[in-house]
Kinemage of the C-alpha trace (Angstrom):
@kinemage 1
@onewidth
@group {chain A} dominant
@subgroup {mainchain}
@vectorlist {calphas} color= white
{ca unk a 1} P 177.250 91.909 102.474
{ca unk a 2} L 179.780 94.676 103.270
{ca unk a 3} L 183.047 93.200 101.979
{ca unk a 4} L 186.485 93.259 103.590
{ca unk a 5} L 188.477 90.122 103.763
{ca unk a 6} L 189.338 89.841 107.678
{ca unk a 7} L 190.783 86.137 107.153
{ca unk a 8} L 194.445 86.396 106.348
{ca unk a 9} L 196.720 84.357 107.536
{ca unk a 10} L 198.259 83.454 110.997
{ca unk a 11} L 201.398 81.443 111.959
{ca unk a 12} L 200.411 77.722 112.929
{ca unk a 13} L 203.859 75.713 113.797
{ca unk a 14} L 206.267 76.216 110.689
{ca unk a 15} L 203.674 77.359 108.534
{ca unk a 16} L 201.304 80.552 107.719
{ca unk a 17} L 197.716 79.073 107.392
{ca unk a 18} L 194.614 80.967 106.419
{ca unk a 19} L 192.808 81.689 109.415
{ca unk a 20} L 189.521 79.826 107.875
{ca unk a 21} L 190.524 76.478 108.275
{ca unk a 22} L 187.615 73.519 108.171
{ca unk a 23} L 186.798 71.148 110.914
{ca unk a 24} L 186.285 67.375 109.964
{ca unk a 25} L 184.214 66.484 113.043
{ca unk a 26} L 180.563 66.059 110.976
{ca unk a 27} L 182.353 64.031 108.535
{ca unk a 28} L 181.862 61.138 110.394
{ca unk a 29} L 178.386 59.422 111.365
{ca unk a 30} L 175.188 60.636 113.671
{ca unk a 31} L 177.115 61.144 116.866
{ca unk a 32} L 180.458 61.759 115.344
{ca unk a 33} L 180.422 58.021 115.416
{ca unk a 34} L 180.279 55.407 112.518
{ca unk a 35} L 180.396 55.935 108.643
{ca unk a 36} L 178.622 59.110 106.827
{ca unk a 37} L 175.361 58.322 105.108
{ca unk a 38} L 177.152 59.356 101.864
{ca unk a 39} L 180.742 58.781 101.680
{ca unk a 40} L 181.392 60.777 98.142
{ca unk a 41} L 179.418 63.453 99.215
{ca unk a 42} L 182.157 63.563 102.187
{ca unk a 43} L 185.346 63.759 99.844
{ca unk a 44} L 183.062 66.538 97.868
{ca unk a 45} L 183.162 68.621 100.880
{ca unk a 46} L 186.663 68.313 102.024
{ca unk a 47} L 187.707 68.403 98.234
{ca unk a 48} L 185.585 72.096 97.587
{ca unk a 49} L 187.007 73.418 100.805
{ca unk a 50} L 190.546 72.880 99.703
{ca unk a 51} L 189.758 74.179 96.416
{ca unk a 52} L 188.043 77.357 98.229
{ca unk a 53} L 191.224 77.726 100.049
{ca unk a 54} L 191.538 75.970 103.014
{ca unk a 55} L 195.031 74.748 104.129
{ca unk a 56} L 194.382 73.885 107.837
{ca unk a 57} L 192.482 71.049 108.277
{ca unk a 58} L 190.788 69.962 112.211
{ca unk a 59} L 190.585 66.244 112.464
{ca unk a 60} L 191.041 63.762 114.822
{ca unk a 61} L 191.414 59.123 114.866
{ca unk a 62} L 188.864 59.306 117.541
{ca unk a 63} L 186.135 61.006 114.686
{ca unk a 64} L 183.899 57.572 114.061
{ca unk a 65} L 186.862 56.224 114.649
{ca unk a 66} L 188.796 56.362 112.124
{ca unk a 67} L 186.455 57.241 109.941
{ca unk a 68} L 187.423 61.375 109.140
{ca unk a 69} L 190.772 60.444 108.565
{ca unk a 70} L 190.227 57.640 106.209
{ca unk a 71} L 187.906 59.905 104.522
{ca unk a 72} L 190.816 63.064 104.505
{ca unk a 73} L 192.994 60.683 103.047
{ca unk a 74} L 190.576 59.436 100.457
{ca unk a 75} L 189.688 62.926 99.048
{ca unk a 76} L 193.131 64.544 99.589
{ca unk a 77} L 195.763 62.368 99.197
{ca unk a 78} L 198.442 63.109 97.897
{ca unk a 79} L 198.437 66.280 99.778
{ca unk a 80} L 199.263 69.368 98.788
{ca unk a 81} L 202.626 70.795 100.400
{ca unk a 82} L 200.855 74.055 101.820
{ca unk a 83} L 198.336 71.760 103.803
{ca unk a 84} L 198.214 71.421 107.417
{ca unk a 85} L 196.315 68.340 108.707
{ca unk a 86} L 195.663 69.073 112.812
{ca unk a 87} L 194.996 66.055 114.935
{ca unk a 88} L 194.033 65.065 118.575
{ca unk a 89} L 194.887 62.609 120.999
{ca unk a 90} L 194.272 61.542 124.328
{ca unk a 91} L 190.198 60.552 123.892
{ca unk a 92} L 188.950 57.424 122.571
{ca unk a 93} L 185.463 55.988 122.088
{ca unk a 94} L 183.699 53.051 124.125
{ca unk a 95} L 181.795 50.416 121.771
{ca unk a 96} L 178.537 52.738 122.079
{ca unk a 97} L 180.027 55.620 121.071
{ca unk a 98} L 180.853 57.198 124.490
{ca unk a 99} L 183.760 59.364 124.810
{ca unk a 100} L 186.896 58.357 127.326
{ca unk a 101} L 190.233 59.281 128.621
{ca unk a 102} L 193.163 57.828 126.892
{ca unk a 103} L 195.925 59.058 128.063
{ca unk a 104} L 198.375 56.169 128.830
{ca unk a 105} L 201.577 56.288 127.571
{ca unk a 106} L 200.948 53.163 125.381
{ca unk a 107} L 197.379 54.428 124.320
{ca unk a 108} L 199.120 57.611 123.251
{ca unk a 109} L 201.588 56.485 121.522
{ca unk a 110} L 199.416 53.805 119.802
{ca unk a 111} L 197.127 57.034 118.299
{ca unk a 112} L 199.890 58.469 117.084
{ca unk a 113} L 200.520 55.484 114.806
{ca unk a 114} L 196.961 55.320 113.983
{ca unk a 115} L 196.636 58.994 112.527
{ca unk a 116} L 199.901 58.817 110.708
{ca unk a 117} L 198.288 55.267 109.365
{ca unk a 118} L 194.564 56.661 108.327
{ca unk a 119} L 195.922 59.869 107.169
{ca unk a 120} L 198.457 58.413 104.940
{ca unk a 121} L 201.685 60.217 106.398
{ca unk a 122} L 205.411 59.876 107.933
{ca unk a 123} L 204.912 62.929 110.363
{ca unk a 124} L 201.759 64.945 111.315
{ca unk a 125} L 202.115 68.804 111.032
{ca unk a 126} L 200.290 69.108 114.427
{ca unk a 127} L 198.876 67.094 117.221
{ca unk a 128} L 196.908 68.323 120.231
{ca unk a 129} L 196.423 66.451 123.084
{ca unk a 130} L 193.314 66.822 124.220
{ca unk a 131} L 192.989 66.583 127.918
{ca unk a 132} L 189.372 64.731 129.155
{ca unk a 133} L 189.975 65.189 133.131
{ca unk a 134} L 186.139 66.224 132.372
{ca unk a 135} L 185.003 65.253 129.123
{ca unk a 136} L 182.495 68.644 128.511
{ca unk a 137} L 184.828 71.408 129.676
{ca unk a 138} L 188.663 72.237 131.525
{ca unk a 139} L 189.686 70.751 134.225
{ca unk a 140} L 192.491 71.204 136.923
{ca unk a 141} L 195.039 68.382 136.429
{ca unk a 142} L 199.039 67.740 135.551
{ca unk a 143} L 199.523 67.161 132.072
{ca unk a 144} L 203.223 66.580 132.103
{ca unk a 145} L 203.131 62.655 131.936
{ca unk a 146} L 201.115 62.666 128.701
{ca unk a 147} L 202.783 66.199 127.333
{ca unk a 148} L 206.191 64.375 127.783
{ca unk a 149} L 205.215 61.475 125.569
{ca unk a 150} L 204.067 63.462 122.732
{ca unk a 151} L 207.200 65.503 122.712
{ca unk a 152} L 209.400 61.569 122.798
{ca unk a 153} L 207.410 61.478 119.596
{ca unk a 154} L 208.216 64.872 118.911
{ca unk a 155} L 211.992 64.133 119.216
{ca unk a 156} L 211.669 61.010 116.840
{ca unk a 157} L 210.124 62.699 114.305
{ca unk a 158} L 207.133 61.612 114.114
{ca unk a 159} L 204.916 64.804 115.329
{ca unk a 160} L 206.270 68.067 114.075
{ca unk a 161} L 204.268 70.610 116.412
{ca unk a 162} L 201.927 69.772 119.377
{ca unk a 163} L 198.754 71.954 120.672
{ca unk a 164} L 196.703 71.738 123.804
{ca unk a 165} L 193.062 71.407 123.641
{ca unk a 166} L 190.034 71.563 126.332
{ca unk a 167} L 193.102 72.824 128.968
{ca unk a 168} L 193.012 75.577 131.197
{ca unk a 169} L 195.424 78.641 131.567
{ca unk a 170} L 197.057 76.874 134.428
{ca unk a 171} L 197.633 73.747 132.225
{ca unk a 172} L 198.809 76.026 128.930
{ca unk a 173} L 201.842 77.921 131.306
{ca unk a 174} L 202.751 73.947 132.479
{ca unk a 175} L 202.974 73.200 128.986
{ca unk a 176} L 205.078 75.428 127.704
{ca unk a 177} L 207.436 74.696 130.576
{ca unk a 178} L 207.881 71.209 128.876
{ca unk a 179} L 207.544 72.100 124.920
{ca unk a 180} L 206.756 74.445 122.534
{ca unk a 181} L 203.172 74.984 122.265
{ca unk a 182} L 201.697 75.890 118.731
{ca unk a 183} L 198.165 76.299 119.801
{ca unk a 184} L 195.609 76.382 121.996
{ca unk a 185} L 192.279 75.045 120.735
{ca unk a 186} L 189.004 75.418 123.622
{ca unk a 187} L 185.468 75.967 123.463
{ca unk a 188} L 184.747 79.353 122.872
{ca unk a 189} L 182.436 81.417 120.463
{ca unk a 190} L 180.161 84.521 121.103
{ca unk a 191} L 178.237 83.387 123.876
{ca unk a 192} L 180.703 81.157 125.505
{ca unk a 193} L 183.841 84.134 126.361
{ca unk a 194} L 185.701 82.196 129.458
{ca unk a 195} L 188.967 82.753 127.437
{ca unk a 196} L 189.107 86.446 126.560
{ca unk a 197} L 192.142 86.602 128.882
{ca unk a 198} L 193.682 83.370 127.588
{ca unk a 199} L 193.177 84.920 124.198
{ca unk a 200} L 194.983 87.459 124.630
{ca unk a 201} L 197.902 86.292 126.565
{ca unk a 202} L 198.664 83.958 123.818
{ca unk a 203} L 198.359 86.792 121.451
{ca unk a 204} L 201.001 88.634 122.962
{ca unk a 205} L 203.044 85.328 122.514
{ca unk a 206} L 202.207 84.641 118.799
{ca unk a 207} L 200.350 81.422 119.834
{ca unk a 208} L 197.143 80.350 117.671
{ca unk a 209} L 194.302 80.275 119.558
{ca unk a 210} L 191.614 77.537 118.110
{ca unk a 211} L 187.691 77.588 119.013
{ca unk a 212} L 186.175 74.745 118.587
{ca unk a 213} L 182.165 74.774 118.093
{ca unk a 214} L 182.817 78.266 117.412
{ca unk a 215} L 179.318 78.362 116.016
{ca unk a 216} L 177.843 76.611 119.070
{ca unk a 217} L 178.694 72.968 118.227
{ca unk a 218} L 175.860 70.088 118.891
{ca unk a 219} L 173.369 73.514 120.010
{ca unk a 220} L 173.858 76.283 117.139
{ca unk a 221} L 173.977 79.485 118.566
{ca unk a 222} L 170.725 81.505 118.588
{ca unk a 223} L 169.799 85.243 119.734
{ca unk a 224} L 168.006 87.937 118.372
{ca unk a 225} L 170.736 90.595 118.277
{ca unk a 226} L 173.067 87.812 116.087
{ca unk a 227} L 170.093 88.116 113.995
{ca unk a 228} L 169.241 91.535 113.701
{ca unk a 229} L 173.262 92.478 112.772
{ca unk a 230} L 173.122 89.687 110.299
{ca unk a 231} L 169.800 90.830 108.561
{ca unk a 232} L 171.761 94.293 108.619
{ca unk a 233} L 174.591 92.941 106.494
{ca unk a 234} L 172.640 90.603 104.372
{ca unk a 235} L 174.473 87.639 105.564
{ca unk a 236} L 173.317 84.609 107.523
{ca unk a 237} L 173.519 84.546 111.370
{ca unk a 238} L 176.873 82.141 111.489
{ca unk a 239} L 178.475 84.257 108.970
{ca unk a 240} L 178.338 87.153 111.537
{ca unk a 241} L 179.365 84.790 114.420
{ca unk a 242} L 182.799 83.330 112.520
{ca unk a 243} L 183.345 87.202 111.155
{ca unk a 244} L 182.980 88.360 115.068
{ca unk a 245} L 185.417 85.769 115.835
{ca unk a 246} L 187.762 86.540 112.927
{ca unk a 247} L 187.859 90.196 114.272
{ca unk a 248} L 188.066 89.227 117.922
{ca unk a 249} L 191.540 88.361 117.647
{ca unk a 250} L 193.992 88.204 115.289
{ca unk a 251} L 195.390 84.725 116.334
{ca unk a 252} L 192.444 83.080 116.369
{ca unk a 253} L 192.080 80.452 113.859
{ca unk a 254} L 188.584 79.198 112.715
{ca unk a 255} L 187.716 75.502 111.582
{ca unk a 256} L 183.965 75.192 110.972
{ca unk a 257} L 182.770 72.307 110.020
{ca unk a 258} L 179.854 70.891 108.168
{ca unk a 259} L 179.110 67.501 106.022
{ca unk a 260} L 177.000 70.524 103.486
{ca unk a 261} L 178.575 72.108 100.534
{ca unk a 262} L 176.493 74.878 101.162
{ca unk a 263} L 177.788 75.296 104.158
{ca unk a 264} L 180.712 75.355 104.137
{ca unk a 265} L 180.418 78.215 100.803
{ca unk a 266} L 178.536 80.247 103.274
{ca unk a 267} L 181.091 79.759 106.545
{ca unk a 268} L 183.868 80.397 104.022
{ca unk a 269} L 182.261 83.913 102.841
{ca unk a 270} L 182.594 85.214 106.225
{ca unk a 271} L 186.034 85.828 105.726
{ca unk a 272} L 184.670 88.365 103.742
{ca unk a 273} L 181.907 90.395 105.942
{ca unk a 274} L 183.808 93.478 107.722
{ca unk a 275} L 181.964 94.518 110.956
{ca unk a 276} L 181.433 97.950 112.286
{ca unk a 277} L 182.009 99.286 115.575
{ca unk a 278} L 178.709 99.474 116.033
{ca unk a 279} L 178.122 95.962 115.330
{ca unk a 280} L 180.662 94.633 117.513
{ca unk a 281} L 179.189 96.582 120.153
{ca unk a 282} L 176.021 94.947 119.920
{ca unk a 283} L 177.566 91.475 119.564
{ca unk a 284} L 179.545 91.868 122.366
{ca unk a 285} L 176.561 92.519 124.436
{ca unk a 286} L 174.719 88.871 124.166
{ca unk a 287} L 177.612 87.489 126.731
């Protein structure tokens, strides 16, 4: 693997986090609903990637629910001061595991109080509402009713920063009329490129900018080429995806997850693996 470490650091609220963070979604059950199979081997994971490094941390109450949180709190608490713990609202999950719209001021407020509960904390670093006008992708819609109660909460002191997630740019430039945004957090990965112009705007702002599935998510991302530049480099396929992201952009901000210690060794080595010109080049070219 050629080695150059690509993953420094990038300003997330108040802090400077490494920009290979970990993602808590698989932490929770089949589904990202219900318990793990194997609680301890849970806190393993989230304990290793701190100890790797890590000090931004994706989570969110609606993850089993409850369930990622509990299990954050379980391995990490107390927390270290340099850790940032990133949470959603604005989603919550029907009896069978489907995923809904919560975005009520009373059913906002309420998941508030839950992640500061199941996380074990007086004020989270960072919460993103995440807006479910369609529950797969962006969708047009006002988010200034639900924006302004997370910044009430922001004025109490119970939420420190607050993000956007699943928005588009139309809904970003309304929220920074009402607050500060600290990031931006949307699908996007090498295949899926709808926000190369988002990127960059908020780039040119200092914003983060936060893929999620940035390996592909539920589908993992799969293509010759990937394959062919990862044989190259002696590195796995998803190592060269997260190190194409890493070099995309300098405020983007990874957070892979996995329930596998192996895994997450292997995502957190791409921080290492420096791509070419060349290799970007033919990356760029699957989308």
């Amino acid at each position: 693997m050629n080695s150059t470490n690509t993953s420094a650091s990038f300003s997330l609220g108040d802090w400077n986090v490494k920009r290979l963070g970990y993602g808590a979604m698989q932490l929770a059950g089949p589904g990202v609903f219900g318990p793990p199979k194997n609680h301890s081997a849970a806190v393993a994971v989230l304990r290793e990637a701190v100890e790797l490094g890590v000090n931004h941390i994706d989570t969110a109450d609606f993850y089993g629910p409850h369930i990622t949180n509990r299990i954050i709190r379980d391995a990490l608490w107390p927390y270290r001061d340099d850790l940032v713990v990133v949470t959603k609202v604005g989603a919550r999950r029907g009896p069978e595991g489907s995923w809904m719209p919560a975005f009520a001021r009373e059913e906002l407020t309420q998941a508030v109080h839950d992640n500061l509960r199941h996380l074990g904390r007086e004020t989270i670093e960072v919460v993103n509402l995440r807006c479910m006008f369609n529950v797969h992708h962006p969708a047009d819609g006002s988010i200034e009713a639900p924006l302004t109660v997370l910044a009430e909460l922001q004025q109490k002191g119970l939420v420190r920063h607050i993000g956007l997630s699943n928005v588009t740019p139309t809904q970003v430039e309304e929220g920074q009329r009402i607050c500060q945004i600290a990031c931006v957090q949307n699908h996007y990965n090498l295949v899926n490129r709808a926000d190369d112009s988002l990127i960059d705007k908020l780039a040119q702002q200092n914003v983060a900018f936060v893929p999620f599935f940035p390996l592909g998510g539920f589908t993992p991302l799969q293509s010759s080429t990937l394959s062919d530049v990862a044989k190259r480099l002696e590195a796995t396929p998803m190592q060269v995806a997260l190190a194409w992201l890493l070099q995309r952009s300098p405020n983007i901000l990874l957070i892979p997850g996995t329930s596998s210690l192996k895994h997450l060794r292997e995502n957190q080595a791409a921080g290492d693996l420096q791509l070419t010109a060349n290799d970007l080049g033919e990356l760029d070219s699957i989308a």
